[in-house]
C-alpha positions in Angstrom: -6.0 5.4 -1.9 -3.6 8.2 -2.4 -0.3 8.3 -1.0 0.8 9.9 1.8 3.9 12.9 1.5 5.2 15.2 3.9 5.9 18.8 3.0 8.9 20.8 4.0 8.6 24.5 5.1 10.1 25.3 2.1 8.2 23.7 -0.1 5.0 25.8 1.0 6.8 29.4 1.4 6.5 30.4 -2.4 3.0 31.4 -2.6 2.2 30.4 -6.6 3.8 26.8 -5.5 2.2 26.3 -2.5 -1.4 27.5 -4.2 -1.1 24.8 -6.9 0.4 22.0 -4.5 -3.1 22.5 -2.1 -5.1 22.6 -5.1 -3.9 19.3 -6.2 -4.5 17.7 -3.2 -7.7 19.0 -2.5 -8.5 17.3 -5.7 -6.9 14.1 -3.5 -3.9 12.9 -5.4 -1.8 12.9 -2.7 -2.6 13.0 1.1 -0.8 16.1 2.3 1.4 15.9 5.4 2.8 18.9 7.8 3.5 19.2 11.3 3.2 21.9 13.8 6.6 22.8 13.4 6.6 22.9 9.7 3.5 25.4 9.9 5.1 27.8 12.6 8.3 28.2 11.0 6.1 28.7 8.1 4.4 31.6 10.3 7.6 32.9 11.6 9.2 33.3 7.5 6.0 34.8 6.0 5.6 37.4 8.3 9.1 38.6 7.7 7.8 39.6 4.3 6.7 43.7 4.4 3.9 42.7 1.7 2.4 39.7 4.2 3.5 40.8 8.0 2.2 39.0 10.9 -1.6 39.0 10.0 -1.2 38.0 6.6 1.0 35.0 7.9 -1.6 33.9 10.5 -4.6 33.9 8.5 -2.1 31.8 5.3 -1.3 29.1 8.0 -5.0 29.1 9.3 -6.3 28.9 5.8 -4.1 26.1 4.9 -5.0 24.2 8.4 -8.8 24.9 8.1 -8.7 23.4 4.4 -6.7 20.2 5.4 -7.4 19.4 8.9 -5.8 15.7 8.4 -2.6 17.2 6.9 -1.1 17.9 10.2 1.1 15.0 11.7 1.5 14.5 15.9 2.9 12.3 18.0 6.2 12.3 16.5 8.0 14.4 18.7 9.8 10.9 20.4 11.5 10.5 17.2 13.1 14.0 16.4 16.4 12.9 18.6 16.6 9.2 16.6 17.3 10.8 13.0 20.2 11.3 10.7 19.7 13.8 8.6 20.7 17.8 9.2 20.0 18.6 13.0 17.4 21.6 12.0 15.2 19.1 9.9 15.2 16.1 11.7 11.6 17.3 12.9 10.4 17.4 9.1 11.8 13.6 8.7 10.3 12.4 12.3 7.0 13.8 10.7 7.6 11.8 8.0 8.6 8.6 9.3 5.6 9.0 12.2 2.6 9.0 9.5 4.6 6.6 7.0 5.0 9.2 4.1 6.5 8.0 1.2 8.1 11.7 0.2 9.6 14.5 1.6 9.3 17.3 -0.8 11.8 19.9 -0.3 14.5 22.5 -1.4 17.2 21.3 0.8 17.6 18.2 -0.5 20.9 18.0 1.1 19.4 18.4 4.3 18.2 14.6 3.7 21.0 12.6 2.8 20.1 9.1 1.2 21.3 7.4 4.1 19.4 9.2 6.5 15.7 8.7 4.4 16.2 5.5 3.0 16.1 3.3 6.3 12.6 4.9 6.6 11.5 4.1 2.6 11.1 7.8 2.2 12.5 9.7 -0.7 13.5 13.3 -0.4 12.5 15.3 -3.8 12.5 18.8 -5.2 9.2 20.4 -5.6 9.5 20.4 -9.1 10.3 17.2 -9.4 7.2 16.0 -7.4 5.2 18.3 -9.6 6.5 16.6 -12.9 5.3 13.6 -11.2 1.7 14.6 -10.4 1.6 16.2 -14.4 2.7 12.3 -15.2 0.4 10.5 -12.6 -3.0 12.9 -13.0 -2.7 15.0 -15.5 -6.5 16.1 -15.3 -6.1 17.0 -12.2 -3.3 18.9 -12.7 -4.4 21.0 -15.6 -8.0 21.5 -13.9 -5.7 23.0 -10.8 -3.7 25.7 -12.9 -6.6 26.1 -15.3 -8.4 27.2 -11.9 -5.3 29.2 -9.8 -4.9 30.8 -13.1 -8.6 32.1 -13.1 -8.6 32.5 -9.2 -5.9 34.5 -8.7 -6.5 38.2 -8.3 -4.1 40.3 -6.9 -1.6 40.1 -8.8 -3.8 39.2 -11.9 -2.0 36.1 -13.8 -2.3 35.2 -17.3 -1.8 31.3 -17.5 1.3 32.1 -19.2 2.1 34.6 -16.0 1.3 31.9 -13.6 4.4 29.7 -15.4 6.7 32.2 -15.3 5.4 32.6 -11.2 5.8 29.2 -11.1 9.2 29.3 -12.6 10.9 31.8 -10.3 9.5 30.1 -7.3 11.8 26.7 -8.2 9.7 24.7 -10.8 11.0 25.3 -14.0 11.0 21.7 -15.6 7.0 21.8 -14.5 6.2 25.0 -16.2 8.1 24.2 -19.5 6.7 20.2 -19.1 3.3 22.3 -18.9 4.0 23.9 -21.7 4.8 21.5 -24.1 1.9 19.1 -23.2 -0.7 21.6 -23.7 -1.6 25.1 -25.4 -1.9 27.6 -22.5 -2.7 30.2 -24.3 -6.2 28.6 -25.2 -7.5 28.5 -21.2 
C-alpha cells in the first residue's frame, strides 16, 4: 500500500510540477492528499494569471478532482484551531494530521516548524525533495511519467530537455539535474 501525503497549494500552482506530481500518483506511488481549502485557494491564485483567468482555473481544479476523487481530505475542520504551525496553514496541517499523511509537501517550509509537524509524525518537505525521493523509490514510474508529460504536452510543445528546464524554474532543480544524470534524455 502506498503512503499517504498531503499537498500544499503551493506545491500544485506550478503547472509542469503539478503535471508530473498527478502523473506519479496516478501510477499509485503515493496516495495524494488535498482539502477543499487547498483546492480553492488553488482556484483563487490560478485565475489571477492573464494566461488561465477564472475558466481556466475552474476546469484545472475540476480536472484534478475528477482524476483523484479520494485525494480530497474532510472532516478536519475541528482541528484547524489545535495546530502550531503559521496561522494561514494550519488548515494544510489539520488536513494532514486528519487522514494520517506522512508528508506535507510544500514551499513554505517555514510555515511548518519541526515542532509543530513532528507531534503528528508528519514531515514537511520541498517538492523537489519529495521528487528526488519518488526518482529513488520508483524510478520506473517516474521516468514512464516524464517520458509521457514530455510527449503529452502541447501547448507549449516541450522537448524532454524543455520539460527540465520547466521543471527547474518551477522549484525542482536537484530533480531535473538527478534526472539527468541517471538517464540520457535526449534518447526519449
Amino acid at each position: 500500500m502506498s503512503f499517504p501525503v498531503f499537498f500544499d497549494t503551493c506545491a500544485l500552482y506550478p503547472a509542469t510540477l503539478a503535471d508530473l506530481i498527478l502523473r506519479i500518483a496516478e501510477q499509485e506511488a503515493f496516495r495524494l492528499h488535498w482539502s477543499a481549502h487547498v483546492l480553492d485557494e488553488l482556484e483563487r491564485n490560478l485565475a489571477k494569471l492573464p494566461n488561465v483567468g477564472d475558466v481556466g482555473a475552474m476546469r484545472r481544479v475540476q480536472a484534478m478532482t475528477r482524476a483523484f476523487p479520494e485525494a480530497r481530505v474532510t472532516g478536519y475542520e475541528s482541528l484547524i484551531d489545535g495546530m502550531a504551525c503559521d496561522q494561514k496553514d494550519r488548515h494544510v496541517l489539520a488536513a494532514a494530521v486528519h487522514s494520517d499523511c506522512q508528508l506535507i509537501v510544500t514551499f513554505n517550509l517555514r510555515d511548518f516548524p519541526r515542532a509543530s509537524v513532528e507531534p503528528h509524525h508528519i514531515t514537511a518537505v520541498l517538492p523537489d525533495d519529495f521528487l528526488l525521493d519518488q526518482l529513488d523509490l520508483c524510478p520506473n514510474i517516474v521516468f514512464s511519467a516524464l517520458r509521457n508529460q514530455a510527449a503529452d504536452l502541447r501547448r507549449p510543445k516541450l522537448t524532454p530537455l524543455g520539460l527540465l528546464a520547466s521543471l527547474e524554474r518551477s522549484g525542482a532543480s536537484r530533480f531535473a539535474t538527478e534526472v539527468r544524470r541517471k538517464t540520457d534524455i535526449s534518447q526519449w
